[in-house]
C-alpha positions in Angstrom: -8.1 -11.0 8.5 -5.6 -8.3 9.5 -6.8 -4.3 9.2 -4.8 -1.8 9.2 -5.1 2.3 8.6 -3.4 4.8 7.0 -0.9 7.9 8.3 -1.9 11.6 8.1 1.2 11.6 5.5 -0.2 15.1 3.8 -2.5 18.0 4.2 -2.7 20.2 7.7 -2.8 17.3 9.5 1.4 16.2 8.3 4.0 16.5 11.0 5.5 14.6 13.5 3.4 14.8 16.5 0.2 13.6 14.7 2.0 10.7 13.1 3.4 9.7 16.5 0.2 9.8 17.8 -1.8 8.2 15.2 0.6 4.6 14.9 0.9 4.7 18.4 -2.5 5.0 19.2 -3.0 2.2 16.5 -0.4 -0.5 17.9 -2.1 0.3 21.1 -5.6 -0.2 20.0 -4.6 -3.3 18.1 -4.5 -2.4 14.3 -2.2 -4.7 12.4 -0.5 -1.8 10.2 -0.5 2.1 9.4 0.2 3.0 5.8 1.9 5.6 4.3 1.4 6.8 1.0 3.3 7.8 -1.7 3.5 10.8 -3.6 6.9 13.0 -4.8 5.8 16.1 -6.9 2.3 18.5 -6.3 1.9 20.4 -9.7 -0.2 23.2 -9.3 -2.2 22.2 -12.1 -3.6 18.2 -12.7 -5.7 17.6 -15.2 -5.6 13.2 -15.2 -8.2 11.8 -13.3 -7.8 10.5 -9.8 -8.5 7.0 -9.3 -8.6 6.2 -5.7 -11.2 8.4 -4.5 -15.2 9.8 -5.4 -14.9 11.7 -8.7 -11.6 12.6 -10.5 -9.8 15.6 -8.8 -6.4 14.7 -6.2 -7.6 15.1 -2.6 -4.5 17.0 -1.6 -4.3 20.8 -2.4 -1.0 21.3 -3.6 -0.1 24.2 -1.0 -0.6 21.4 1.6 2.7 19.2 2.9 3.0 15.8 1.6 5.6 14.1 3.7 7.9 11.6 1.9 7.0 8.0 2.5 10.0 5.5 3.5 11.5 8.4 5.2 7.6 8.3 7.6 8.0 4.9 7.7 11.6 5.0 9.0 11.0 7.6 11.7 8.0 5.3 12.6 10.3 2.3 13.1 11.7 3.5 16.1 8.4 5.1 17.6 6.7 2.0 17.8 7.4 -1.7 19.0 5.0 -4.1 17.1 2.8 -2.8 14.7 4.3 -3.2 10.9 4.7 -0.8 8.6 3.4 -0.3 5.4 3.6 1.6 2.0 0.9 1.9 -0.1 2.6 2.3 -3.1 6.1 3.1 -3.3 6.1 4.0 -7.3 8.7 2.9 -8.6 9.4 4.3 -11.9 10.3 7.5 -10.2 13.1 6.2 -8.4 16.3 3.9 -9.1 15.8 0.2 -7.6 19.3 0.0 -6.1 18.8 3.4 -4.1 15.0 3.3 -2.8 15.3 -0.5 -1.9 18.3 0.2 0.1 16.1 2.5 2.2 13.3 -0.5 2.2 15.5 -3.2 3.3 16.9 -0.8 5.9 13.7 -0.1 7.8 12.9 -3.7 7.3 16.2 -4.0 9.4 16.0 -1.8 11.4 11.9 -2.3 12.5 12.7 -6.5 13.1 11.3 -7.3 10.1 7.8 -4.9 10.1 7.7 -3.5 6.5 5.1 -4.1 4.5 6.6 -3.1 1.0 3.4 -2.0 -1.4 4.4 -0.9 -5.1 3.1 0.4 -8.4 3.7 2.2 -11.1 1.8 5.4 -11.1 -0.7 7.5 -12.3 0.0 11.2 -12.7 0.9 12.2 -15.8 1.9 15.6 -14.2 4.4 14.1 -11.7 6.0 11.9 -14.4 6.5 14.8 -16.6 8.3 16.5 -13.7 10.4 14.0 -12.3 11.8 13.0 -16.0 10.2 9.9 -16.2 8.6 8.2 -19.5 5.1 7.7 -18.7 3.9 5.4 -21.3 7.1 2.8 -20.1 6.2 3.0 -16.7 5.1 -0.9 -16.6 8.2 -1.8 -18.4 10.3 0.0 -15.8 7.9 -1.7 -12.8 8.4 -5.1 -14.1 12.3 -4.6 -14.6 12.6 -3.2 -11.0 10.9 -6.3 -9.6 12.7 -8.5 -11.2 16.1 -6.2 -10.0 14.8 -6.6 -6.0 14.1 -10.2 -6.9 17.8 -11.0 -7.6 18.7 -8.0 -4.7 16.7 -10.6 -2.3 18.0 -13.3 -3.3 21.8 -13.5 -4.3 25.0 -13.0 -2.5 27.0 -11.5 -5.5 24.0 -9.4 -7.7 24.3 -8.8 -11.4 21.8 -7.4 -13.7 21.2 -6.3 -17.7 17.8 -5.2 -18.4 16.3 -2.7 -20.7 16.8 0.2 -17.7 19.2 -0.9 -15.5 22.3 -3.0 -15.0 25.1 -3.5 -12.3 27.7 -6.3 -12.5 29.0 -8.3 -9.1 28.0 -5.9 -6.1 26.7 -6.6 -2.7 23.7 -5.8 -1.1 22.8 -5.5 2.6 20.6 -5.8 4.2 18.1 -8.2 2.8 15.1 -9.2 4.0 15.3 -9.3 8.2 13.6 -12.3 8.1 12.6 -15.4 6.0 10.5 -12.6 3.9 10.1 -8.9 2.9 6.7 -8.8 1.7 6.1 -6.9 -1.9 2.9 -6.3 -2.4 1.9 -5.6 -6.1 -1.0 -2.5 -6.1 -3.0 -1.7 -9.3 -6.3 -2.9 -9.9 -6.4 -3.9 -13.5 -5.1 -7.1 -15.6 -1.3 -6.1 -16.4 -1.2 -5.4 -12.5 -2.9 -8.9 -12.4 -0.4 -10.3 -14.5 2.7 -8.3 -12.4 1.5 -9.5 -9.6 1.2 -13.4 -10.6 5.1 -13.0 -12.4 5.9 -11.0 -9.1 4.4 -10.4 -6.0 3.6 -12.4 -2.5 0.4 -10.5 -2.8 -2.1 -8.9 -5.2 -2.4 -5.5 -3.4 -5.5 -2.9 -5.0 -6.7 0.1 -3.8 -10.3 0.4 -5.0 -12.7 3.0 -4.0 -15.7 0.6 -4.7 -15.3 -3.1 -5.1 -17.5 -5.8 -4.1 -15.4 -8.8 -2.7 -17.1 -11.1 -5.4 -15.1 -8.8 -8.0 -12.3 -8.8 -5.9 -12.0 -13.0 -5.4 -12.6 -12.7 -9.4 -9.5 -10.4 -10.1 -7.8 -12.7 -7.7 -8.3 -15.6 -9.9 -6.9 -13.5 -12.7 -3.7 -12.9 -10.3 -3.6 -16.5 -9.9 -3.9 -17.7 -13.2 -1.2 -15.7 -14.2 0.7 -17.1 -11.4 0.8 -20.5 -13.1 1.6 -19.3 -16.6 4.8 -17.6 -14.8 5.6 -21.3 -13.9 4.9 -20.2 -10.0 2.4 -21.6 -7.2 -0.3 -19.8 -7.3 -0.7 -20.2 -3.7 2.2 -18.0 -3.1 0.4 -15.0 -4.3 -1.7 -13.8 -1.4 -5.1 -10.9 -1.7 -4.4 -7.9 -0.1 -6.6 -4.4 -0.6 -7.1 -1.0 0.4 -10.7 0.4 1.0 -11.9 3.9 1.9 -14.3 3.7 5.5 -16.5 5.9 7.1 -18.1 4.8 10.4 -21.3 6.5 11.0 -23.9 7.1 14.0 -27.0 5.1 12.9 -27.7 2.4 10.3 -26.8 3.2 6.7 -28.6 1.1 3.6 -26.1 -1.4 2.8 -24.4 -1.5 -0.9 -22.1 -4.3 -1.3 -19.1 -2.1 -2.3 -19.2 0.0 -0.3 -18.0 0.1 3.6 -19.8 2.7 5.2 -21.9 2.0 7.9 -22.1 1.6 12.1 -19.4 -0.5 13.7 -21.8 -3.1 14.0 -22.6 -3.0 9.7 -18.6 -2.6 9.1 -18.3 -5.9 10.7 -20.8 -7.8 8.8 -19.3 -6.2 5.4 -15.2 -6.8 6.0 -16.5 -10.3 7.5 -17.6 -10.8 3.4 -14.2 -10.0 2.5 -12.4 -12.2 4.6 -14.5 -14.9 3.4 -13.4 -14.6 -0.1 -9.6 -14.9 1.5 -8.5 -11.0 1.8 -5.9 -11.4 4.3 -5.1 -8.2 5.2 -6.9 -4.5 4.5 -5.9 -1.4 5.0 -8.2 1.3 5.8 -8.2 5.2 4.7 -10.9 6.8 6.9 -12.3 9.6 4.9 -12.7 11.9 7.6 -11.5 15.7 6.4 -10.1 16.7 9.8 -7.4 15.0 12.0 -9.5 15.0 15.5 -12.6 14.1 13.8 -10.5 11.0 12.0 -9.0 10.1 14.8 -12.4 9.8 17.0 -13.9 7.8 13.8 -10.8 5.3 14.4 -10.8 4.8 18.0 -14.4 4.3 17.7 -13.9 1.6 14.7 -11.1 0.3 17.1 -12.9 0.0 20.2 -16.4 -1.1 18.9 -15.7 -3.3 15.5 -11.7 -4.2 15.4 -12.3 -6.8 17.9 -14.8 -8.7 16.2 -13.3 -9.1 13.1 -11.5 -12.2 11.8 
C-alpha cells in the first residue's frame, strides 16, 4: 500500500518555501504522493456543514490564503523528480472540462506522467452560489464532465453533445503521458459509488472516520456498479484519504480511527491494506506547520517503512 500526505495549500502555513520544503522532504523520506486540495471561493459567512473533518465548521478562516490547486501542483512538477502528484478533489462543476483538463494533462506531461487526478463535485453551497454554478445539478455536470475527459483521453478527433457541454471535431494534446492518467472518483456515498463504477480507475473517499470493513463494503457497492455499467470491476481500484495524528505514548485503539504511536499506526493502515486500499493519502492534523512537519518526519522515519 502506497501513503501519501497532503500540501500546506492554505492557512499561514501557504507559500512557496513551505511547499517546496514539504514535497521535497516527502520524495526524500519516501512518501508515494503529496496532495493538494481544492478549494476556489472563501465566503465570509458558511453555514453548510463540513464533512471532512470533527464537527461541521470549514477548517480554514477565510482571511487565510488558499492557494489554487493544479497551479501547486504544476509548480511542484518541476521541484521534484519522483514523487507523484495528487489532487484531492479538483471539483469540477466549477470549472469547464476543456479548460481545467488542459491544465491536468499538462502537468501530467510535463511531471513524466506523476498526476494523480482526484475529482468531485462539491459541497459548499456558499462557493456554488458565488461562482454561478447550480448546485442541486452538480452530479449531472460531474458525470457529463467525465464522460467529456473520457472521450478527451481517448480520441484523436473529439466531439461531444451533452446536457452542458458540446464541441464538434477539435484536437486535444496532450493526453495521458503514459498508458494512463489516473482519475480518481472522491465522495463517499452511493451516487459517488455509482460515478465511480460508470467512471473511475479508482473509488477515491475522504472520510474522517471509517472502519476498513465499511470501506471494503462501499467498495463492493463501487464494484457492483462497475458491472451494471458493462465494465470490469477489477478496473476500479480503492483509494482513500484519512486524517492522522501520531502521538507520544499508546492511545486506546478505535477501529476508525488512526491515531496512535508509529508503532499503533502500522498495525491499523496494515487493516486497510488488507481489505485492498491501494493507496492513502494522509492529512496530519497538526495546527502549525513546524509541529506538522515533525509529526511527518517522525511517521516517516518510524512507521512509513514498515508498511505494505
Amino acid at each position: 500500500m502506497d501513503l501519501g500526505i497532503f500540501l500546506p495549500v492554505s492557512g499561514r502555513a501557504a507559500g512557496r518555501d513551505t511547499l517546496i520544503e514539504t514535497a521535497q522532504r516527502a520524495e526524500e523520506w519516501g512518501f508515494a504522493s503529496v496532495w493538494a486540495a481544492d478549494r476556489v471561493v472563501l465566503p465570509w459567512q458558511i453555514d453548510t456543514e463540513y464533512p471532512y473533518a470533527e464537527g461541521s465548521a470549514f477548517i480554514v478562516p477565510p482571511d487565510r490564503p488558499f492557494l489554487e490547486c493544479l497551479t501547486v501542483l504544476a509548480f511542484l512538477a518541476g521541484a521534484t523528480e519522483r514523487i507523484r502528484l495528487g489532487v484531492s478533489v479538483v471539483v469540477m462543476p466549477f470549472r469547464h472540462p476543456l479548460h481545467w483538463f488542459r491544465q491536468a494533462t499538462s502537468i501530467d506531461a510535463l511531471s513524466a506522467g506523476r498526476l494523480l487526478l482526484g475529482v468531485g463535485i462539491g459541497w459548499m453551497a456558499e462557493e456554488f452560489a458565488a461562482l454561478g454554478v447550480d448546485r442541486t445539478k452538480r452530479g449531472r455536470i460531474a458525470d457529463e464532465q467525465l464522460a467529456v475527459i473520457r472521450t478527451l483521453l481517448d480520441d484523436e478527433h473529439c466531439s461531444y453533445r451533452g446536457e452542458f457541454y458540446g464541441f464538434d471535431d477539435i484536437a486535444f494534446l496532450p493526453k495521458a503521458h503514459g498508458e494512463k492518467l489516473p482519475i480518481w472518483v472522491g465522495g463517499e456515498g452511493e451516487a459517488a459509488q455509482r460515478r465511480a463504477g460508470r467512471y473511475g480507475d479508482a473509488w477515491f473517499p475522504y472520510f474522517v472516520r471509517v472502519t476498513p470493513e465499511a470501506l471494503a463494503a462501499g467498495h463492493a457497492n463501487v464494484r457492483r456498479f462497475a458491472i451494471e455499467a458493462g465494465r470490469d470491476p477489477a478496473d476500479v481500484g480503492l483509494d482513500c484519504c484519512l486524517p492522522v495524528e501520531v502521538t507520544d505514548r499508546p492511545v486506546p485503539q478505535e477501529a476508525d480511527k488512526l491515531r496512535g504511536t508509529p508503532e499503533q499506526l502500522v498495525e491499523a493502515l496494515g487493516r486497510f491494506a488488507d481489505v485492498g486500499v491501494g493507496h492513502i493519502g494522509l492529512q496530519f492534523m497538526v495546527p502549525r506547520y513546524p509541529d506538522r512537519m515533525a509529526q511527518i518526519q517522525r511517521f516517516a522515519e518510524e512507521a512509513l517503512p514498515h508498511v505494505t
